[in-house]
Every structure is written in C-alpha cells, then in structure tokens.
C-alpha positions as CSV (number, residue, x, y, z in Angstrom):
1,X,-14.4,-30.9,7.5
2,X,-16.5,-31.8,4.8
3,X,-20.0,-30.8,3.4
4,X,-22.4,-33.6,2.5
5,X,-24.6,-32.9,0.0
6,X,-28.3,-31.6,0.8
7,X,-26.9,-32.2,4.8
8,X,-24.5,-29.5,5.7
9,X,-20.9,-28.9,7.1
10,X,-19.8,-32.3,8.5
11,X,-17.5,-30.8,11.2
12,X,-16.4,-33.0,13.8
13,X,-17.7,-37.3,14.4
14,X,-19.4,-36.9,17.5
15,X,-19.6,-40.7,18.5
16,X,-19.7,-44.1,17.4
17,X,-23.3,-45.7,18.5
18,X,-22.3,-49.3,16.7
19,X,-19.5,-51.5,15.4
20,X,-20.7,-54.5,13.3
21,X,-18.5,-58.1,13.2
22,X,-15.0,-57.6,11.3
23,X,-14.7,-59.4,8.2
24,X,-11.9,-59.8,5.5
25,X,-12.8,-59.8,1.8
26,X,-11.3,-63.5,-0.2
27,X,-8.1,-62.4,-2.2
28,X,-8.0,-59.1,-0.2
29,X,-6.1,-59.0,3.3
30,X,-7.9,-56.0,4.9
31,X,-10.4,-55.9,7.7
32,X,-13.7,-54.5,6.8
33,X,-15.7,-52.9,9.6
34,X,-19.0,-51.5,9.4
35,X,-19.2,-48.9,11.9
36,X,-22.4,-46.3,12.7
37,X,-21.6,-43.7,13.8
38,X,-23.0,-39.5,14.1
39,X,-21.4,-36.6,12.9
40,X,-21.9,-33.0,14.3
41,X,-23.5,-30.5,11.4
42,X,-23.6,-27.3,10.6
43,X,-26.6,-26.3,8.9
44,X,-28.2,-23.5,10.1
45,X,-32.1,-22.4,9.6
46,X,-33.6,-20.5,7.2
47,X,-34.6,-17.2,9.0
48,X,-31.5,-18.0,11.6
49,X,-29.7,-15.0,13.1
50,X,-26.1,-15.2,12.9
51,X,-23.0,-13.2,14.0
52,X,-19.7,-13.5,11.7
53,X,-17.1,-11.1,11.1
54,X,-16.7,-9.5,7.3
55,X,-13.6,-11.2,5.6
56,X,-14.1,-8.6,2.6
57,X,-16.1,-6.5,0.0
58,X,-16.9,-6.5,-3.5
59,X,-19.3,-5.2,-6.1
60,X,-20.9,-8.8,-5.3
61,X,-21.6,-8.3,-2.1
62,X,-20.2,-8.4,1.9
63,X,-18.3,-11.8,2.0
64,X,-18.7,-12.9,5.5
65,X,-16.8,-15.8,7.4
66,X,-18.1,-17.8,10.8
67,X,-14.2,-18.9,11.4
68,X,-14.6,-22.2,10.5
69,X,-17.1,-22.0,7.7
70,X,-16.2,-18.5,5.0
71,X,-19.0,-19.2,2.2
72,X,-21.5,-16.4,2.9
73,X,-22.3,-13.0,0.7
74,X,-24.8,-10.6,1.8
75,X,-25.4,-9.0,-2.3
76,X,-26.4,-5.7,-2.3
77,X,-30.4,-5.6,-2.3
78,X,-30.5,-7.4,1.1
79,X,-27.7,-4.7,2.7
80,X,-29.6,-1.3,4.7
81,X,-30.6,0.9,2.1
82,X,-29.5,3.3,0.6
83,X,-26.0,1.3,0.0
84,X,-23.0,2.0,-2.4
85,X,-19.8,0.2,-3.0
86,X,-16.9,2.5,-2.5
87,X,-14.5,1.5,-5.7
88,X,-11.4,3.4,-3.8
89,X,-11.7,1.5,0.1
90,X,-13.3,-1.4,-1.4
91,X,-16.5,-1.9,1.2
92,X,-19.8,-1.2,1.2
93,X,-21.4,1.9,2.7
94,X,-24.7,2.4,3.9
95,X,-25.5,6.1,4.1
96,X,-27.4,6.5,7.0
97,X,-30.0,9.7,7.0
98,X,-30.4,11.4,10.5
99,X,-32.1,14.8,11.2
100,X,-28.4,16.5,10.5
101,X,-28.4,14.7,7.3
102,X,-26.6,11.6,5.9
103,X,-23.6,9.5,7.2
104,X,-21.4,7.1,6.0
105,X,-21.1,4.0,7.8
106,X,-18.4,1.8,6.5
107,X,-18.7,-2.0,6.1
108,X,-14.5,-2.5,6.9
109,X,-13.0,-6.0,6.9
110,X,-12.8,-7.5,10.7
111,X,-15.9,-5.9,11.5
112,X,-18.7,-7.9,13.6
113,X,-21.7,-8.4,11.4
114,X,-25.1,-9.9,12.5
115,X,-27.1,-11.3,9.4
116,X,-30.2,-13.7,8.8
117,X,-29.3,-16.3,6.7
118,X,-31.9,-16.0,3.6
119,X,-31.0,-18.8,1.3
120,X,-28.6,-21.6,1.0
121,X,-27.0,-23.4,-2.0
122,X,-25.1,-27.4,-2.4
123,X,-23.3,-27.8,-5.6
124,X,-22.5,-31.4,-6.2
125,X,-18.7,-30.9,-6.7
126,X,-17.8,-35.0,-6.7
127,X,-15.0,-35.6,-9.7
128,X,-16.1,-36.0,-13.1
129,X,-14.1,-37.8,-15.9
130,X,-13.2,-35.4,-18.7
131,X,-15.5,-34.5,-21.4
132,X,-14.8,-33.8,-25.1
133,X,-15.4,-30.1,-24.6
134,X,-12.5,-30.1,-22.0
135,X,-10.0,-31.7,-24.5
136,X,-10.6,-28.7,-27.1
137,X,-9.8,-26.2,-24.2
138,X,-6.3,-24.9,-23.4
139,X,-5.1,-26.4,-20.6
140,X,-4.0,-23.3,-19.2
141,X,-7.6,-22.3,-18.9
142,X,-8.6,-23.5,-15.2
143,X,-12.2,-24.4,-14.5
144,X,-13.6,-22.0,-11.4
145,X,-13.6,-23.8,-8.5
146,X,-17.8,-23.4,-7.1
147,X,-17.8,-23.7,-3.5
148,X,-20.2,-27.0,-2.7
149,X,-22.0,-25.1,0.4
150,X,-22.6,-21.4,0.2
151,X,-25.4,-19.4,2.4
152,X,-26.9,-15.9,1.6
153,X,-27.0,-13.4,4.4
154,X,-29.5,-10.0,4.7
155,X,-28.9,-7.4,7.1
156,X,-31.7,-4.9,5.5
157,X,-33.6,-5.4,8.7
158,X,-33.4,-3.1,12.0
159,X,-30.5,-5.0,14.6
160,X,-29.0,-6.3,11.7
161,X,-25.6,-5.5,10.0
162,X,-22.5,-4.1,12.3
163,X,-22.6,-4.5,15.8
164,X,-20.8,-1.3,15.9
165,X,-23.6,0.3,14.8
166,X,-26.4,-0.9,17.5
167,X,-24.5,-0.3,20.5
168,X,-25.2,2.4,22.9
169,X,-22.3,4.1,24.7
C-alpha cells in the first residue's frame, strides 16, 4: 500500500485499461512500457461514518485502526463529554450521568468504535537530501517519523463512540 499525496491510500491496482507500444532506450537494454492503469483508494468523506476498532489511548486522544489503515485519533474535545483520561488504565472515560448518577464507561483497546471522520491531513514525506542543520545534530538524535495520511475522528455525537454502548439487550 501506498498513500498518494492529496489522493488517498493506494491499496490494491484494480485493472490495467491500456498498454502502449514497448520501446527500448539507445545505450540502455530495458523495455519501457507505458501502461494505464486504476488503482483502488481509500479516501473516505468528510462527514463519513466509520466503524474501527481502538488500537490504544493517550492523553492525545483514542488512536483508532480500520485493519489495514491505523492513522486515526479521536483528541479529546470531539470524544462524549464529560471525558477524562485515566493515567492508571491508560483509556479514556466518558462519565455518563443517568438519573442514579454518573458511570464510567471505559474506552479499552479492542473495542468496536463508530466515529465521523472530521478532518484529514497528507504530509509530503518524499526523501530530502540533508540540510546543514542536520549535520550540526547528533546522529543519535532521530527525526520523528510523521505519518503521510492521518484522519481525525469525533464521536461527541449520539450513536457515535462504542458499539457496546448503543446496543440493547
């Protein structure tokens, strides 16, 4: 897989629609095809309802994965509110208020999550030669590695946020 900038997650080639004449290049022994082809994408809406399962909490957020694609925080002003991040388990909470008062409804990893997707983000990560700011740095310093597709979910609406917690029994 592969994310193409300002297209989405390049996931499978779907077909080839066109192959062009074969040619070779003078001093280079290759064949050189052009071929057309289409790619199958994933790029979801803005506004789009989606169900992935929560691969972990932080003080950033719910990070969410789809399986195939793991790029996705809900932060914490588009969770159900009132919210809190539980240092000690490590997930969000929402504290739910009922007649009988509040209760805590864990956010734990492996749960089924519906969110709208609220925002997306491409970073151009192509290579880049050096620069003289990165020969002054240590080379034990690592640069952080920015992910070059990310979406941002919200589950402060009604139906959204654990499937666990819309079912009736």
């Amino acid at each position: 897989m592969q994310v193409v900038y300002n297209v989405g997650l390049c996931i499978c080639l779907f077909d080839i629609t066109k192959l062009e004449d074969a040619y070779v290049f003078p001093g280079d022994g290759a064949s050189h095809t052009k071929v057309h082809f289409r790619y199958v994408v994933f790029h979801p809406f803005l506004d789009e309802i989606l169900i992935g399962k929560i691969k972990g909490c932080s003080p950033e957020g719910v990070h969410v994965s789809l399986g195939f694609f793991d790029d996705i925080l809900i932060p914490p002003e588009s969770l159900q509110q009132p919210a809190k991040f539980d240092e000690a388990e490590q997930v969000w909470v929402w504290e739910y208020e009922t007649e009988e008062g509040a209760h805590d409804l864990y956010m734990d990893t492996g749960e089924e999550i519906r969110f709208r997707v609220v925002d997306e983000s491409f970073v151009d990560t192509s290579p880049t030669g050096p620069s003289s700011a990165d020969a002054t740095t240590s080379s034990e310093e690592l640069p952080k590695k920015e992910a070059p597709y990310t979406l941002v979910g919200s589950i402060s609406e009604p139906g959204l946020g654990l499937l666990s917690w819309w079912t009736s029994n």
